[in-house]
C-alpha positions as CSV (number, residue, x, y, z in Angstrom):
1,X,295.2,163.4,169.5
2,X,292.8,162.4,166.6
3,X,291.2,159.3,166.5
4,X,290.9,156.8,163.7
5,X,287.7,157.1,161.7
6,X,285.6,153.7,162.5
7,X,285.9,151.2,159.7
8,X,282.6,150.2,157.8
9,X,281.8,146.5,158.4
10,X,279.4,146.2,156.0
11,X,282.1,146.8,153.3
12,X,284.7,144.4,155.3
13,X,282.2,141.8,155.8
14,X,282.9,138.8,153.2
15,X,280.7,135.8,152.6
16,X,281.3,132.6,154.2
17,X,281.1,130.3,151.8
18,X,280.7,127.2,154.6
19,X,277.9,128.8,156.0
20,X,275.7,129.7,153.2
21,X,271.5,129.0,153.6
22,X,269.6,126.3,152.2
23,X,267.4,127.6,149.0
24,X,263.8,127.0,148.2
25,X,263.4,123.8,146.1
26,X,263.8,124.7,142.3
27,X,260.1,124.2,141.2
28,X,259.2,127.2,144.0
29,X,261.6,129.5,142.4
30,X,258.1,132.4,141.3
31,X,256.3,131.1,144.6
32,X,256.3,135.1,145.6
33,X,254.9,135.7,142.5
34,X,252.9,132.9,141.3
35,X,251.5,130.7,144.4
36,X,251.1,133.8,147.9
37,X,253.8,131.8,149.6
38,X,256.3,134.3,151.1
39,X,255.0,137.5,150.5
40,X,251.8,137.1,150.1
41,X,251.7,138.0,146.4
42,X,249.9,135.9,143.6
43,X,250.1,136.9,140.1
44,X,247.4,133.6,139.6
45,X,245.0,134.0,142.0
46,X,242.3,130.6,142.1
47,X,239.9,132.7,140.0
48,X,236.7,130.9,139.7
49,X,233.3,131.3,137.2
50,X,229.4,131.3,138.9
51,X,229.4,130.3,142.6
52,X,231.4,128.3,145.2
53,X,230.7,126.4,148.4
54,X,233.4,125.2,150.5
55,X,233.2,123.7,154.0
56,X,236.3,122.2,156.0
57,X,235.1,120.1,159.5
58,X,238.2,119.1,161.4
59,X,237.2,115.7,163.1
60,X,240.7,116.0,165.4
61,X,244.0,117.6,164.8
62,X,244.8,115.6,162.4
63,X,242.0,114.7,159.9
64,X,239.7,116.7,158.4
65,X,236.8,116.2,155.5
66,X,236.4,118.6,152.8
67,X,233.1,119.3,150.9
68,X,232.4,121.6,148.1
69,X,229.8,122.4,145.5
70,X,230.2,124.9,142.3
71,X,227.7,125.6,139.9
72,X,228.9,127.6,136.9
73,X,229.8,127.6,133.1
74,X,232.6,125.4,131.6
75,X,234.3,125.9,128.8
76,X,234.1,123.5,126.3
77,X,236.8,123.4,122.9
78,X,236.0,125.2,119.9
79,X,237.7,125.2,116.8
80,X,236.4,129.3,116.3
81,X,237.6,132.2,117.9
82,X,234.3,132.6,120.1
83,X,234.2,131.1,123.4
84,X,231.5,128.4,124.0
85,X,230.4,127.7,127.4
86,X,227.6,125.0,129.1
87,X,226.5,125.2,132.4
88,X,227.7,122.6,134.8
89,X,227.6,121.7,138.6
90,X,230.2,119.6,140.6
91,X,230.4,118.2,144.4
92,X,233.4,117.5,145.7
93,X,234.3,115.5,148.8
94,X,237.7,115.1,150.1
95,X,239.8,114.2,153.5
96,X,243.1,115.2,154.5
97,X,245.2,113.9,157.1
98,X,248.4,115.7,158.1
99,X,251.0,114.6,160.8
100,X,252.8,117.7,161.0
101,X,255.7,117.3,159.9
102,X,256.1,114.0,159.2
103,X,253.4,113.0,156.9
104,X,250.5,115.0,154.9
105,X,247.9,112.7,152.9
106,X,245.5,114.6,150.5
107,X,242.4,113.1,148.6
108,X,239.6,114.7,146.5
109,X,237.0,113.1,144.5
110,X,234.2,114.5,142.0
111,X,231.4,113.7,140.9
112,X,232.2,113.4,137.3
113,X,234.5,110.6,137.9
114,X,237.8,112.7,138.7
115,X,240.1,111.9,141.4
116,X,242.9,113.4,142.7
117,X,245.5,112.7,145.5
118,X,248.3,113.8,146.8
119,X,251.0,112.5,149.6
120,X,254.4,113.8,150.9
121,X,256.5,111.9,153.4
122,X,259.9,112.7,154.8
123,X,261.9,109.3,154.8
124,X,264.6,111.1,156.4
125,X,265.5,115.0,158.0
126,X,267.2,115.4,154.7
127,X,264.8,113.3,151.9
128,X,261.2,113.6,151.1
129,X,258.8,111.9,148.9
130,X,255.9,113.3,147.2
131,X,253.3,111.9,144.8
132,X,250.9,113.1,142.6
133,X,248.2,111.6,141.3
134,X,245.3,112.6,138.4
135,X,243.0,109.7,137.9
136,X,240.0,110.5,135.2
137,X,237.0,108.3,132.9
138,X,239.0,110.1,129.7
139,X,241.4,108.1,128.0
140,X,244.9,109.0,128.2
141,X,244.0,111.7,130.4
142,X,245.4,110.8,133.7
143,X,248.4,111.3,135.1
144,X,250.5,110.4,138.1
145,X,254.1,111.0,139.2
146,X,256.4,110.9,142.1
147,X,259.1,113.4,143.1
148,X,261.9,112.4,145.7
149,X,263.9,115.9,147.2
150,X,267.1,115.2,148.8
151,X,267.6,119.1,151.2
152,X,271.3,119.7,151.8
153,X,273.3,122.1,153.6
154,X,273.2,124.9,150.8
155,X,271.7,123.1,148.5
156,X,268.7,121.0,147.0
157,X,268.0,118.5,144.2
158,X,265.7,116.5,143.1
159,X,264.2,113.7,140.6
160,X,261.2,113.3,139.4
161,X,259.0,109.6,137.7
162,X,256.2,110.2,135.9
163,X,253.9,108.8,133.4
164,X,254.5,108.6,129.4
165,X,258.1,108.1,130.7
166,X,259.0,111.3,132.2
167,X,262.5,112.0,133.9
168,X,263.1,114.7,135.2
169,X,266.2,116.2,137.5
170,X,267.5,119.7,139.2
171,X,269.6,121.5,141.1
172,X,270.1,124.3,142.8
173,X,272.8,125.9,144.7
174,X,273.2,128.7,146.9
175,X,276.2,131.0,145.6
176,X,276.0,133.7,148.5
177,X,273.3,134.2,151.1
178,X,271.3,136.1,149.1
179,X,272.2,134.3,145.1
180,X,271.5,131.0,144.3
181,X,271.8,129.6,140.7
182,X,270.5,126.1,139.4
183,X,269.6,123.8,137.2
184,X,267.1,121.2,135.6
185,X,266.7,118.7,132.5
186,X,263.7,116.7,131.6
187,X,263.2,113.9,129.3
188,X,259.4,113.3,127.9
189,X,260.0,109.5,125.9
190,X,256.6,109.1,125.1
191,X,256.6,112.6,122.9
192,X,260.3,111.8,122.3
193,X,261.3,115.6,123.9
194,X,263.9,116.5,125.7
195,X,264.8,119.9,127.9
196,X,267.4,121.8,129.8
197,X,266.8,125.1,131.7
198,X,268.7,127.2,133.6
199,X,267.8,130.0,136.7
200,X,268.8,132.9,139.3
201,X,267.3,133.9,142.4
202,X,268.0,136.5,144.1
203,X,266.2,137.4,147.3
204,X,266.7,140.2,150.2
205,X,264.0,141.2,152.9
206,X,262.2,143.5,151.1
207,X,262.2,142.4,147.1
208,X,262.8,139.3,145.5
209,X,264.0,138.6,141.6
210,X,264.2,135.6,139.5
211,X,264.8,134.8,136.1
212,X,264.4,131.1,134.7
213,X,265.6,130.3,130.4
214,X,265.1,127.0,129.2
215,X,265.6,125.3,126.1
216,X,261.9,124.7,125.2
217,X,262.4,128.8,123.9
218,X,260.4,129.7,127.6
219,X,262.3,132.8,129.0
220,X,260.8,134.0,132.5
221,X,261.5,136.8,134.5
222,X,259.5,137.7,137.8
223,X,260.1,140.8,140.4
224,X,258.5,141.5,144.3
225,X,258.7,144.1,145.7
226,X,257.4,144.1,149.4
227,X,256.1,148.0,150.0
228,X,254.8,147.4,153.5
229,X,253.8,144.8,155.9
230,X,250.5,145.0,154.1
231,X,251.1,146.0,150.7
232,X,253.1,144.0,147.9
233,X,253.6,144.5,144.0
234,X,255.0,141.6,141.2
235,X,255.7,141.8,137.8
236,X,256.3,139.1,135.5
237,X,257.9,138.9,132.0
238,X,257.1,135.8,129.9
239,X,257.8,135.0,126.4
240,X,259.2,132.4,124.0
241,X,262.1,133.3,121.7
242,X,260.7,130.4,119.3
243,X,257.1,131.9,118.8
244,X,257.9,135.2,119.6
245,X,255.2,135.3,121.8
246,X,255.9,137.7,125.0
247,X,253.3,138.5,128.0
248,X,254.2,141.2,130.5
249,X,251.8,141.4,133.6
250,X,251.5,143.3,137.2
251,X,250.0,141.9,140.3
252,X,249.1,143.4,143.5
253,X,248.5,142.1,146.8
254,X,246.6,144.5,149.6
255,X,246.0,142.9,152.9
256,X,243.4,144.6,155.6
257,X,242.3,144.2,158.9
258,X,239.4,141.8,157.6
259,X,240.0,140.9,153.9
260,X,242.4,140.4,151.4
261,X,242.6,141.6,147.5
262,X,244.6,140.4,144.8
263,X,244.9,141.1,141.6
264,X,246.2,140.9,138.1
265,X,246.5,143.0,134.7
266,X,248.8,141.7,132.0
267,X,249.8,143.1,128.2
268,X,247.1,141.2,126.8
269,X,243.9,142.8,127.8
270,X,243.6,140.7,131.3
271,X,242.5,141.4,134.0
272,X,241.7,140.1,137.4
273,X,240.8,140.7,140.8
274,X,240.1,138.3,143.7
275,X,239.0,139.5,147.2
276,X,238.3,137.5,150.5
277,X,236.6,138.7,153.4
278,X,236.5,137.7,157.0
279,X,232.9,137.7,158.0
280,X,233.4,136.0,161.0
281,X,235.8,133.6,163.0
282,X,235.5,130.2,160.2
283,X,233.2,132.1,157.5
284,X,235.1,134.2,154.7
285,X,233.0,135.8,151.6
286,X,234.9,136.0,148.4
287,X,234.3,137.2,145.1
288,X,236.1,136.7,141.5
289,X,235.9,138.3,138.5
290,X,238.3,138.1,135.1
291,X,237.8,140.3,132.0
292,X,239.5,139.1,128.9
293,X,238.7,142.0,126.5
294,X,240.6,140.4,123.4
295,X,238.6,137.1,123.8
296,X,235.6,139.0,124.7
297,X,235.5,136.7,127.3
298,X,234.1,137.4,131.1
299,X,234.1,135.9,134.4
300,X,232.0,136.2,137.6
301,X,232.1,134.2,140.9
302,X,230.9,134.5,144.4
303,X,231.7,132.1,147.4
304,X,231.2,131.3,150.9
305,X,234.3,129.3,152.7
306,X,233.3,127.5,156.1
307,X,235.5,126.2,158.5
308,X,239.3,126.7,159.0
């Protein structure tokens, strides 16, 4: 007697929609592509100009003092299509303190007078606190504001404070365990603007997409594809249906035994490389370099990192 062909679960399988994932937080929606979170791919590297000095001394698990010293060319404003640069150097000096998970307190100070700080808090297992800060000598130049995200079962949301009267809110909501779908609205009263946007994410093991539209005429649309354990490829599609201003780029992210390289090339002449290499255990060499050939413009940096 014949038996019964098997049945194919993957075809009977249905999603439960009371069991669905939590997603990422709606302002991490590119973080494959734009900030090396997941997959290690960064589309924005921290590309840097003349030379770099960072050392990190951990005083006990829990606090640790930052120092760092750059010496290169700044760009300055310029009402001609040339770029003007002057040569500049900067310390600076700055402790963070993390109580993992609980609490994570960030400072930096400069010596031209800038100050940054950071903290994030979980009040509860489900709502966190975070605060920004961006305190400088220019006038109406600094800027603070304070996010509070509220992490459900499937979903997230959040609200944001900030200065010149900002409000801001999201949403976003996981649809199946690999969709999720949110969105967000801002209100600027000191520039008397006003926003809504609108997203998808969809994400599997191996490749992520997303694609974000808001009313401010931004339309973007990021892919990652992971190729190996070592190896990963974005691209990114940005452009404004208001200007008619569109950018298309490609990143790559290579990982080896003892360095990393990432780097960038987009549809306006751009780009970029970035590459850090292990010297030894606490000691990393990296170099930058970015070649704008519209602007004419060229970048060069070199950097030692000490410390963990």
């Amino acid at each position: 007697m014949a038996q019964a062909p098997p049945t194919d679960t993957k075809l009977d399988e249905k999603v439960d929609y009371f069991n669905l994932p939590c997603p990422i937080p709606f302002e991490e929606l590119h973080r494959e592509a734009s900030s090396c979170f997941l997959f290690s791919v960064s589309l924005k590297p921290e590309l840097f100009e003349g030379m770099r000095f960072d050392f990190t001394k951990m005083l006990n698990q829990k606090f640790s003092l930052n120092h760092s010293v750059s010496m290169g060319p700044t760009e300055i404003p310029s009402q001609s299509t040339e770029t003007i640069k002057i040569p500049t150097a900067n310390y600076e000096f700055g402790a963070t303190f993390i109580d993992h998970p609980k609490l994570m307190l960030l400072g930096r100070i400069l010596t031209d007078g800038r100050l940054n700080a950071r903290v994030k808090y979980e009040v509860s297992e489900n709502l966190t606190l975070k605060a920004n800060a961006q305190l400088t000598n220019e006038p109406h130049m600094s800027q603070g504001m304070v996010n509070f995200d509220y992490k459900g079962k499937d979903y997230r949301s959040q609200f944001q404070l900030g200065n010149g009267a900002l409000l801001g809110a999201s949403y976003i909501q996981s649809v199946t365990r690999n969709l999720s779908l949110g969105a967000e609205v801002f209100w600027a009263g000191q520039h008397r603007k006003s926003g809504v946007g609108y997203a998808a994410r969809y994400n599997t093991d191996k490749w992520v997409a997303t694609a974000q539209v808001a009313s401010t005429g931004m339309v973007l649309a990021s892919y990652v594809q992971k190729v190996s354990e070592k190896v990963s490829l974005a691209t990114e599609l940005l452009c404004n249906y208001l200007s008619r201003d569109v950018t298309a780029s490609f990143g790559y992210d290579y990982i080896l035994r003892q360095c990393r390289l990432r780097g960038k090339i987009d549809s306006n002449g751009c780009c970029a490389a970035f590459l850090e290499e292990r010297l030894n255990m606490g000691l990393n060499f990296i170099l930058s370099a970015e070649l704008d050939h519209k602007k004419k413009d060229y970048k060069f940096g070199f950097g030692l990192t000490v410390g963990e």
